[in-house]
MIRO-358510 format. One record per residue: x, y, z of N, C-alpha, C in turn; residue in one letter. Coordinates in steps of 0.2 Angstrom, whole numbers, plus 2048, in hexadecimal, padded with zeros to 3 digits. Layout:
XYZXYZXYZA;...
# end
This chain:
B3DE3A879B36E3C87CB32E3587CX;B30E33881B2CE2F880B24E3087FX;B22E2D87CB1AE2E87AB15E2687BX;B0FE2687DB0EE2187CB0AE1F876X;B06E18876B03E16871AFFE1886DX;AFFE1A867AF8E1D864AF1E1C865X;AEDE21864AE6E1D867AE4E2185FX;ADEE1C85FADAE1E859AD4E2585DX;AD6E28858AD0E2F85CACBE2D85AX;ACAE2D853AC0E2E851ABCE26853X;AC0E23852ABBE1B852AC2E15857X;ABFE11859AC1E0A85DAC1E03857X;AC5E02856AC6DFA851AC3DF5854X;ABFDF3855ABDDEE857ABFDE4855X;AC0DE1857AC3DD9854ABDDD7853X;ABCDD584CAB6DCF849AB6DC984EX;AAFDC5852AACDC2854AADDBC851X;AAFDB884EAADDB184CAA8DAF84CX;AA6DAE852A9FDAC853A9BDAD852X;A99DB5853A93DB7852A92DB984BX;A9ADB7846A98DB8840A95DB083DX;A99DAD841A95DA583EA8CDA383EX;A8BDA6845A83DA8847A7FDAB840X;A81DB183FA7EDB583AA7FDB2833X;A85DAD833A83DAA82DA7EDA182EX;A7EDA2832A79D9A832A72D9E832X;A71DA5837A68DA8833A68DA782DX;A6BDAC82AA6ADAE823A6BDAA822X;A6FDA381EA6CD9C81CA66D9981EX;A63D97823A5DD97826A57D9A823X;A58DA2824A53DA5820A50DA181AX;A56DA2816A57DA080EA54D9A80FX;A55D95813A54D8F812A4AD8D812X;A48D93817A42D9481AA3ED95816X;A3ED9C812A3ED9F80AA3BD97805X;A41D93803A3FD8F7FEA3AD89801X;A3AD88806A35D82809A2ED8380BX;A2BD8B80CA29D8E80CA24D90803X;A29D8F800A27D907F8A27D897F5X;A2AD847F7A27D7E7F4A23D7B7F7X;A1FD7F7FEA19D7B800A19D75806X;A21D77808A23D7280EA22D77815X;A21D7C815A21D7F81BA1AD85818X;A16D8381BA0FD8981BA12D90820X;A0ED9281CA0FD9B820A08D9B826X;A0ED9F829A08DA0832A02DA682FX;9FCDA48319F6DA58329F4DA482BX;9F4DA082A9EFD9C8249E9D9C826X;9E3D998249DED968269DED91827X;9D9D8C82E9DAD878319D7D8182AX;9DBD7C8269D7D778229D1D77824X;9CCD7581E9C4D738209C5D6C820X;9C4D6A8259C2D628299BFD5D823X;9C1D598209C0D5481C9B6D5181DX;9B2D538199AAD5181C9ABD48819X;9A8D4681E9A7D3F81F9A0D3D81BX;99ED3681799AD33813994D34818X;994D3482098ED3382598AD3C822X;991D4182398ED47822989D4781EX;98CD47817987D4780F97FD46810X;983D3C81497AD3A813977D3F817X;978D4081D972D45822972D4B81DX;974D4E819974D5281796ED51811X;96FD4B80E969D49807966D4880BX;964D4481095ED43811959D4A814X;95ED4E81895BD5781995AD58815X;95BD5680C95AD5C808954D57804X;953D5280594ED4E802948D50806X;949D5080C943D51812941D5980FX;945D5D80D941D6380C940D64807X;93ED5F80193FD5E7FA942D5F7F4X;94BD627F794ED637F2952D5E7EEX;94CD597EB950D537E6957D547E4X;956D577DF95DD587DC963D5A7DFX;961D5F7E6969D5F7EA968D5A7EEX;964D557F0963D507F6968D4B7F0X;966D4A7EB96CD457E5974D477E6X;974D4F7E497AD4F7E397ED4F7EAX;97DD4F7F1980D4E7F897FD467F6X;97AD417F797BD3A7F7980D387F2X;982D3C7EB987D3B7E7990D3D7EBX;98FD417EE993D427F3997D3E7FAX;990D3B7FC991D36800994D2E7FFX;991D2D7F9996D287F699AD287F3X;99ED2E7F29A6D307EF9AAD307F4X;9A5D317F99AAD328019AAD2B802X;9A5D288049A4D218069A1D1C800X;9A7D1A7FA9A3D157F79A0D0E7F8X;9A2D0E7FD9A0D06800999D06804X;997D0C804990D0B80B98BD0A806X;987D04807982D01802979D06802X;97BD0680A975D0C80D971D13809X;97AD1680997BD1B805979D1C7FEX;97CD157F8979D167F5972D137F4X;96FD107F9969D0D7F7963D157F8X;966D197FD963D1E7FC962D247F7X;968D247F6969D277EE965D257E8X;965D1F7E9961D1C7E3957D1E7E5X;958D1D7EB94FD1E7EB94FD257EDX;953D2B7EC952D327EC953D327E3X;955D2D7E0958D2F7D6950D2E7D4X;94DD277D7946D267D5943D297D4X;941D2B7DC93CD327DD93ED397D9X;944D3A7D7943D427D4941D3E7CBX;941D3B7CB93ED3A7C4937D3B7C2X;933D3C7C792CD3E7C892CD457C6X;932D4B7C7932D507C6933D507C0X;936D4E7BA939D507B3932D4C7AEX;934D4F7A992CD507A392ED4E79FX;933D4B79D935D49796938D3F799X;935D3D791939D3579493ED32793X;944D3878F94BD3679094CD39797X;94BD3F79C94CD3F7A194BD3B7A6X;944D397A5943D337AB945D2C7A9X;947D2B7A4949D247A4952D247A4X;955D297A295DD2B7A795DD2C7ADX;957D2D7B3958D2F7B8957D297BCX;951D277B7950D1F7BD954D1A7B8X;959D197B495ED167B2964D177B8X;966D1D7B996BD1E7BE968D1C7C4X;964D1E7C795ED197CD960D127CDX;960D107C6960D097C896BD067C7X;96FD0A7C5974D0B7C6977D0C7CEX;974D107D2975D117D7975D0C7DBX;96DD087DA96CD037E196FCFB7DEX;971CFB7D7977CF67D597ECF67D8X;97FCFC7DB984CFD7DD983CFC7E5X;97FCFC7EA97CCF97F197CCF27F1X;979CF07EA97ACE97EE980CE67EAX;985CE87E698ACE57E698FCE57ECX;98CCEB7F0990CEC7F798DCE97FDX;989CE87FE981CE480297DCDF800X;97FCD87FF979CD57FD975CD4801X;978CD3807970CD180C96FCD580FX;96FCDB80E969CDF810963CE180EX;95ECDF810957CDE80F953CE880BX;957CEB810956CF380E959CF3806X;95FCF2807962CF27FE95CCEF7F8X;95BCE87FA958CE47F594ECE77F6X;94DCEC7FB945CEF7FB947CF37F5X;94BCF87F794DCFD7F394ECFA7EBX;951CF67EA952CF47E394BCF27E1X;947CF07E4940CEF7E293CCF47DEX;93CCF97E2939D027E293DD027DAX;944D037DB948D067D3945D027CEX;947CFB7CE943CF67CA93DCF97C4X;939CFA7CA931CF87CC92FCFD7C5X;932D067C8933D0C7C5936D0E7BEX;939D057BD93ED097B7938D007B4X;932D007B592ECF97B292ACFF7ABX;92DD037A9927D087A6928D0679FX;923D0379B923D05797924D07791X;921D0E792924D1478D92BD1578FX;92FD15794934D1779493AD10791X;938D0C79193CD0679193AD0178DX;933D01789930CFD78692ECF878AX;92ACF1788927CEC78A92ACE978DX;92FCE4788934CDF78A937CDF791X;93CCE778F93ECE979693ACE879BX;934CED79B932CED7A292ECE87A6X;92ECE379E92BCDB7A4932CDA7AAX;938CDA7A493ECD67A893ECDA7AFX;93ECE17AF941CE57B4938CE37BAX;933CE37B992FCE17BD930CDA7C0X;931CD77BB933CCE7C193ACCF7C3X;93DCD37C1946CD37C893FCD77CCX;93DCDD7CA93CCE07D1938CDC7D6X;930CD77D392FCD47DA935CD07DCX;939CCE7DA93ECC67DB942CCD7E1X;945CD07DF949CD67E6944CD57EAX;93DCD77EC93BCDA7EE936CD37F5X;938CCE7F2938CC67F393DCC57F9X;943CC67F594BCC57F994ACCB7FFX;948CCF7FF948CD5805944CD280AX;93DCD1806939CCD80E93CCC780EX;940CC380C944CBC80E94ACC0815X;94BCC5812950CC881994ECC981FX;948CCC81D946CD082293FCD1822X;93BCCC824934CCD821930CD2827X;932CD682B930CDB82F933CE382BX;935CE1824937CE9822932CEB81FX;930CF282092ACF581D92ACF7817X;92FCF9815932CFD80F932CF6808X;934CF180C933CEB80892DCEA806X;927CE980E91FCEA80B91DCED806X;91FCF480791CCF880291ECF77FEX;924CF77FB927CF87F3925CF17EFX;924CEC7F3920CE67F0919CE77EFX;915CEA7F390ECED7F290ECF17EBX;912CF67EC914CF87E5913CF57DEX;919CF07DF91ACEB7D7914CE77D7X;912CE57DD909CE07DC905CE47D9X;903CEB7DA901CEE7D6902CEE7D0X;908CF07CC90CCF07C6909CED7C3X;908CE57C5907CDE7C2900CDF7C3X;8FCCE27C68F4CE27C58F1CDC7C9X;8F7CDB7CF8F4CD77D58F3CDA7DBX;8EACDE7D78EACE27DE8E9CE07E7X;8E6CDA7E78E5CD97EC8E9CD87F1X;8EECD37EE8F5CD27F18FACD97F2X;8F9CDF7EF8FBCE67EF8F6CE87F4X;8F3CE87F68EFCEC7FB8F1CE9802X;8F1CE18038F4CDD8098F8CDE80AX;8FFCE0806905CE1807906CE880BX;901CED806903CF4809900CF480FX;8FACF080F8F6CF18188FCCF081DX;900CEB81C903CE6821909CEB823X;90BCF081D911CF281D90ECFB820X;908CFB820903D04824904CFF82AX;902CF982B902CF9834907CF9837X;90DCF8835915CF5837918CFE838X;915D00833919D08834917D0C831X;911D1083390DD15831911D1C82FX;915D1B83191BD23832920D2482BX;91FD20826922D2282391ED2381BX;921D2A818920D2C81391ED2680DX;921D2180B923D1D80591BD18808X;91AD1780D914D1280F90DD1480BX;90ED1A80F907D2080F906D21806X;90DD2280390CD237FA90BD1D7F7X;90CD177FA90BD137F5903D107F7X;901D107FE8FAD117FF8F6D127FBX;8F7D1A7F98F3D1F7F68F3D1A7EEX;8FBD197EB8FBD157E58F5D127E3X;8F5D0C7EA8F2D047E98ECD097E7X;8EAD0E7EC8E1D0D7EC8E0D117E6X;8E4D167E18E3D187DC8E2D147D8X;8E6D0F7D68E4D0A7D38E0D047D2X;8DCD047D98D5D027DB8CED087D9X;8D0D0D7D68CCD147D68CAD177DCX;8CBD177DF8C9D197E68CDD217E8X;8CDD247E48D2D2A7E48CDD2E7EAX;8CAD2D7ED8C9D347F28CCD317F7X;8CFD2A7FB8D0D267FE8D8D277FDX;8DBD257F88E3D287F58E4D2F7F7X;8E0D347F58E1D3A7F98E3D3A800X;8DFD378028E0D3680A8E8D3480CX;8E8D2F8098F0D2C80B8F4D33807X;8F6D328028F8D3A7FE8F9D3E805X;8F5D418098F2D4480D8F8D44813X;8F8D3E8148FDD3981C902D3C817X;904D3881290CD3981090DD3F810X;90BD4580E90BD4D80E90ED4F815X;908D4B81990AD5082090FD4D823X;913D4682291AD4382391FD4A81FX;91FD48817923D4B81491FD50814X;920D5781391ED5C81291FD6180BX;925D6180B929D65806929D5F7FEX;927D5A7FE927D567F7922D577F3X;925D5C7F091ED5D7EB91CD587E7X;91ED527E591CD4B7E0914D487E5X;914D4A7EB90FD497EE909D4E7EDX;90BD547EE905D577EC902D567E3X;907D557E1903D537DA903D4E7D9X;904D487DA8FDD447DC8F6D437DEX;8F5D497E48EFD497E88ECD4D7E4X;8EED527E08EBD567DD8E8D557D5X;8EBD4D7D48EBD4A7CD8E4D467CFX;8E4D467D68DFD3F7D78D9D427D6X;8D9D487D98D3D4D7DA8D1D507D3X;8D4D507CD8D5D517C68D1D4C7C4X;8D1D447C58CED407C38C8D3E7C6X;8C7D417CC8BFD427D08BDD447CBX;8BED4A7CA8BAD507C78B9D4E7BFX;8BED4B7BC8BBD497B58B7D447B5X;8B6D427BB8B3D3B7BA8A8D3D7BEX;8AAD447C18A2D467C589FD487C0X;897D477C0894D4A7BC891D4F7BDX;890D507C388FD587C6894D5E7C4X;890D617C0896D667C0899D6B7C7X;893D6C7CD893D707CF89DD6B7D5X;89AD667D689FD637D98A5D607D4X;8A6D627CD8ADD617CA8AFD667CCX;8ACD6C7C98B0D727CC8B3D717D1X;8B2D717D78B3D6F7DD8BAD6C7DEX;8BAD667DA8BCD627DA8C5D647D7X;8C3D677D18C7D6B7CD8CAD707D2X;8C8D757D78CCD797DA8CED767DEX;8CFD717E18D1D6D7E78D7D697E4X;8D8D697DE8DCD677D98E0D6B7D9X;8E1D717D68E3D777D38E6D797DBX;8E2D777E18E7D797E68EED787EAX;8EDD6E7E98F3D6C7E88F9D6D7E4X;8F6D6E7DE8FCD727D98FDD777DAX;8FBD7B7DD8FDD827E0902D837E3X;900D7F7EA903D7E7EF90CD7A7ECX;90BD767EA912D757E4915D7A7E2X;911D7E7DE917D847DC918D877E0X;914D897E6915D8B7ED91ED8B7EFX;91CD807F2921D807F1929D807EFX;926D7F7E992ED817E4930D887E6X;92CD8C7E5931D927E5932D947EBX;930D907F3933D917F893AD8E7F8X;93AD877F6941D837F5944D887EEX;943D8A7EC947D8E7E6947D897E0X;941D857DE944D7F7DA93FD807D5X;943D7E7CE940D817C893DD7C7C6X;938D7B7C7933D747C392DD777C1X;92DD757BB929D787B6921D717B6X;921D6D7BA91CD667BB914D6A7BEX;917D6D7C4910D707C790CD747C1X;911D7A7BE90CD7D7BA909D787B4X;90AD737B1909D6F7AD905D697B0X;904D6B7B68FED677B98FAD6D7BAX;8F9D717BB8F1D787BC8F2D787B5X;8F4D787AF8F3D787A98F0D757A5X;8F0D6C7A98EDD687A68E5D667A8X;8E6D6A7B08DFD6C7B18DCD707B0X;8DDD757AE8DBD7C7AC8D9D777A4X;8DDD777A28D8D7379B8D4D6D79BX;8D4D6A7A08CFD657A08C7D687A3X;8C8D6F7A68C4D747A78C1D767A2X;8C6D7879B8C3D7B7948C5D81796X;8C9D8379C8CDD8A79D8D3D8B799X;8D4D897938DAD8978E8DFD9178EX;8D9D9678F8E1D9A7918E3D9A795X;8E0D9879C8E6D997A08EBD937A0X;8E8D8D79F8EBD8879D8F3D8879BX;8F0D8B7928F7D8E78F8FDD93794X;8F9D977988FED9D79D902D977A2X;8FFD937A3902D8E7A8907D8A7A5X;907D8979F90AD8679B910D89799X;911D8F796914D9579691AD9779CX;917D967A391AD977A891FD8F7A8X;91AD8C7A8921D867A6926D857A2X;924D8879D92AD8979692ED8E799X;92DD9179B932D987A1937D957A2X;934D917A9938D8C7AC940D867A8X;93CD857A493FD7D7A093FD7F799X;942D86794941D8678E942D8478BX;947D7C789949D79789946D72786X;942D7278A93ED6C78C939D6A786X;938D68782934D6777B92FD6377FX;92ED60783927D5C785922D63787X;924D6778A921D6D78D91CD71786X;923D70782920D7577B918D70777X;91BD69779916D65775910D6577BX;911D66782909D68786906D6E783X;90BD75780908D7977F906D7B777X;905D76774904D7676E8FED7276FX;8FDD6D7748F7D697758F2D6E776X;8F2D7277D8EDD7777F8ECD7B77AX;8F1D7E7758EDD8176E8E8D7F76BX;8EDD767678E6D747638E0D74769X;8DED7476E8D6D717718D6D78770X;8D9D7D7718D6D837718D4D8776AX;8D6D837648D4D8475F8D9D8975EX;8DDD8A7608E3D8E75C8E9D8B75AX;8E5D887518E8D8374E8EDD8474CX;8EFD8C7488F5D8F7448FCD8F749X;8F8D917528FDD93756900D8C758X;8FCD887588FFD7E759905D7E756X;905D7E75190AD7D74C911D7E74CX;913D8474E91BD8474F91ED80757X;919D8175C918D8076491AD77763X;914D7475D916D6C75D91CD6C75AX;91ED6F754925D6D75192BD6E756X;929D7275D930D7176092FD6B763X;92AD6876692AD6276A92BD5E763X;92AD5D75E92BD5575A930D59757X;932D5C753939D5D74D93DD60751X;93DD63758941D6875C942D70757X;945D74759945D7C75694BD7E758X;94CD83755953D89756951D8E75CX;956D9275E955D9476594FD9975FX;950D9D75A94DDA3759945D9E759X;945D9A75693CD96756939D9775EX;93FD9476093DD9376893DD9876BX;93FD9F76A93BDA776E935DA876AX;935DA776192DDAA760929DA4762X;929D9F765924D9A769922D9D76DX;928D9F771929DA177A925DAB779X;924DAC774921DB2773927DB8773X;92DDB7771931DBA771937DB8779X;93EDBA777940DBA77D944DBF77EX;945DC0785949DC778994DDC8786X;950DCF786956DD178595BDCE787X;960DCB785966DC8786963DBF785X;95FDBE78495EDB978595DDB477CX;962DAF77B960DAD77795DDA9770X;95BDA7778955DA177695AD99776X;954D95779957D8D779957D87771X;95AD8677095AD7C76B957D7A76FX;950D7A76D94CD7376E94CD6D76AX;94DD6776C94ED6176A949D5F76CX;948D5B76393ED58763940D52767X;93AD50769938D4876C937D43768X;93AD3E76A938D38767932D34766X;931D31763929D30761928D28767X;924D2A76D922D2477291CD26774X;917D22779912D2377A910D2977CX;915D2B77F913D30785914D3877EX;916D3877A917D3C776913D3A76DX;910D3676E90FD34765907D39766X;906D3B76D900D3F76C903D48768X;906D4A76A90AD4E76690CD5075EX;90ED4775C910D46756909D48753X;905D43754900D447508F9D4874FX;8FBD4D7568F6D547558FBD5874FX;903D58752907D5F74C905D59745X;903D54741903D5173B8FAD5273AX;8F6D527408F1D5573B8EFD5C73CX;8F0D5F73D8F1D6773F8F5D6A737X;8FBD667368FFD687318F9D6772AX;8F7D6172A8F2D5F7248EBD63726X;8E9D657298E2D6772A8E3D6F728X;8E8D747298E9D797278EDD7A722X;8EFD7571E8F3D757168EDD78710X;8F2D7C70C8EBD7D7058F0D7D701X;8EED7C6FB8F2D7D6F58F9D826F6X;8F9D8A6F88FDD8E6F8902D8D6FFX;8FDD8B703902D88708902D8070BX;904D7F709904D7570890BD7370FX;907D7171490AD6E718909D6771AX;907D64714906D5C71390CD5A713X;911D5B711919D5770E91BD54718X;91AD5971B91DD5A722918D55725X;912D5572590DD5072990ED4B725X;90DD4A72090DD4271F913D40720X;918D4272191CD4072591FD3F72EX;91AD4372F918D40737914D3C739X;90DD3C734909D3773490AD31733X;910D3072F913D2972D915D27732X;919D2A73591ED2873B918D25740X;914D2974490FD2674590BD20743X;908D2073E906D1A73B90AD1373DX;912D1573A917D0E73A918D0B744X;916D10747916D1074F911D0E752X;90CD10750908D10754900D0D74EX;900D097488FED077438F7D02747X;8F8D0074D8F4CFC74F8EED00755X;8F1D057558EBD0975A8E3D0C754X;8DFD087598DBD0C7548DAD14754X;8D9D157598D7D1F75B8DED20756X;8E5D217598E9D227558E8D2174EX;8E8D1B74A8E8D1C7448E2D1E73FX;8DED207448D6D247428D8D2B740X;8DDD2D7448E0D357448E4D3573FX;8E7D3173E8EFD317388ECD2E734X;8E6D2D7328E4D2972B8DFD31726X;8DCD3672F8D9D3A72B8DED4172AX;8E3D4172D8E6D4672A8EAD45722X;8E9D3D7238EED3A71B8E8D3C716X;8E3D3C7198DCD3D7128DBD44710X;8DED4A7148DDD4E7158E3D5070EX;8EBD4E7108EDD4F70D8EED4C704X;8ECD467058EBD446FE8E3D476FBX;8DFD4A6FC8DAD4E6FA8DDD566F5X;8E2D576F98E4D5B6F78E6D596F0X;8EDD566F18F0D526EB8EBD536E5X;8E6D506E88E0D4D6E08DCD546DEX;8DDD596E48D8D606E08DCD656E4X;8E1D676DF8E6D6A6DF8E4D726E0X;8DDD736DE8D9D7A6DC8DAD7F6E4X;8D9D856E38D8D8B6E68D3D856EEX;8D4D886F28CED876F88CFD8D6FDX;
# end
């Protein structure tokens, strides 16, 4: 019987492909291979988002100079800090940085603040002209920083002869570069000043108002010269110009508003001090105004309507001005030692006393909320660090030493602590006569005690 071949009934046997098993195995490897490259960062995954674009040193500066023009000092700094990270070679850059560091030193109260900031100022524009010697702009600018960091109180005597004769010598070499730069006139107008060579400051600033009327720094130093000619209604005016250039820089309005302080203490009329006082108090207004538009916490505007409100004999409200700046900067021991000041005039001697022990010996956060009148829930309280004993501060030292001797009695004896502030005083300041009139009667006060130990 023949039959033929079997067929498979349920299913067809198919023969393996070679190829298309080889195909299959080079994906799956591929995959795998995809996987790890993918995980170590060699192949990014599809739809990421597009990198942000590298910003350029040119960005920064347009950006600090916007924030400088709308007066935010401190971010106009930190973008020019920017700009020469990006670009440390560009002299311009930091020459800018350096006269925005100057200018914010105007805003700080204390004189380790402002002599750190125009230290770094002067940091900055060392660093322009190690990168630019001949440029005339670098070496104006170094003049300005110089000129700013001539002070005194922050730097003593010696210093600030030295740092006055580099500044005219810079500011010498700028108009040797370029004797048509403005910014050179002015800042040398400036330091003639400084030196008490007014007339030669006034000739310079004329020359450098009729070259280029348009700029903010001309119109401020203007106003300078003639303050220091006394001519403050005139200062105003300039004050006035640099305002309406720069708008947003409150260190202008509190100037105009100081000058007008000095009218007024200086009129014998009362009905025109007054006057003269609210026209004062309007600029500072206008200050906190603008602070709280720019969102900027500076505590200076209130501490200037404070010092006029007291030179008014307005000592409460003085103190509330005073208070609102303590808000602001609670911290800040120079603030504590204005509002200790406004106590004593106001003859609230007992409340003087813990207000000055923050500014001279500093205090614990707890001292420093019963200052501050308590503080908020959750809040609490700052380390105040006292101030060093300088000119701008030895008015401080020696109201808290006779304040402490004037209300000392046998049962409460706070001689031990004032003769020891008085001393310090004394060894400082031994040559001033007003001062050591003050420290000599708080010392009699105390040794009285000593000798009549009895009930008083």
């Amino acid at each position: 019987m023949n039959t033929g071949p079997r067929r498979n009934i349920f299913f067809n046997r198919q023969q393996i492909n070679i190829y298309r098993l080889f195909f299959w195995i080079c994906l799956i490897l591929g995959g795998i291979w995809l996987i790890q490259q993918v995980q170590i960062g060699a192949i990014q995954p599809l739809f990421l988002p597009t990198p942000t674009p590298t910003r350029t040193g040119l960005s920064f500066s347009q950006e600090g100079d916007a924030l400088f023009t709308s007066g935010k000092l401190d971010a106009a700094i930190t973008a020019y800090l920017e700009a020469v990270r990006v670009d440390p070679n560009n002299a311009e850059a930091w020459a800018k940085l350096a006269r925005i560091q100057a200018y914010s030193s105007t805003l700080l109260t204390t004189d380790t603040q402002q002599r750190d900031r125009l230290q770094e100022a002067l940091t900055s524009i060392n660093q322009a002209i190690a990168i630019d010697q001949d440029s005339s702009t670098v070496h104006a600018v170094r003049a300005f920083v110089l000129d700013w960091n001539a002070n005194t109180t922050l730097f003593g005597e010696k210093q600030a002869r030295l740092y006055i004769t580099e500044a005219e010598q810079e500011a010498v070499r700028a108009l040797q570069l370029d004797n048509q730069n403005t910014l050179a006139l002015a800042f040398y107008a400036e330091i003639l000043v400084d030196q008490q060579k007014w007339t030669q400051g006034e000739q310079y600033i004329r020359q450098a108002l009729d070259r280029d009327p348009s700029l903010m720094d001309v119109h401020r130093i203007y106003a300078y010269v003639l303050e220091s000619l006394g001519q403050y209604n005139q200062a105003i005016q300039e004050y006035d110009q640099a305002i309406s250039i720069s708008p947003n820089l409150t260190f202008l309005y509190l100037r105009a508003g100081a000058n007008y302080r000095r009218l007024a203490f200086e009129s014998p009329n009362e009905e025109t001090q007054n006057s003269l006082y609210e026209r004062s108090l309007d600029y500072f207004t206008k200050a906190v105004r603008l602070n709280d538009q720019l969102e900027i916490r500076d505590p200076i505007p209130y501490l200037s309507i404070a010092k006029t409100y007291s030179q008014m004999g307005e000592f409460f409200i003085a103190a509330r001005n005073v208070e609102e700046a303590m808000e602001l900067d609670p911290a800040n021991a120079d603030i504590y030692g204005q509002l200790g000041i406004v106590y004593f005039k106001s003859r609230n001697y007992e409340g003087s006393i813990p207000v000055l022990k923050c500014a001279v010996r500093g205090c614990t956060p707890a001292e420093s909320c019963e200052v501050r009148g308590g503080c908020a829930e959750g809040d609490p309280g700052v380390q105040v660090e006292g101030l060093a004993l300088s000119a701008n501060t030895v008015v401080y030292y020696y109201t808290y030493g006779s304040v402490l001797a004037a209300l000392s009695r046998p049962k409460q004896n706070y001689c031990s602590e004032a003769l020891a502030v008085l001393s310090e005083v004394r060894a400082a300041y031994g040559g001033d006569r007003d001062i050591i009139g003050i420290v000599q009667a708080g010392e009699q006060i105390c040794l009285s005690l000593v000798a009549s130990p009895g009930p008083k």
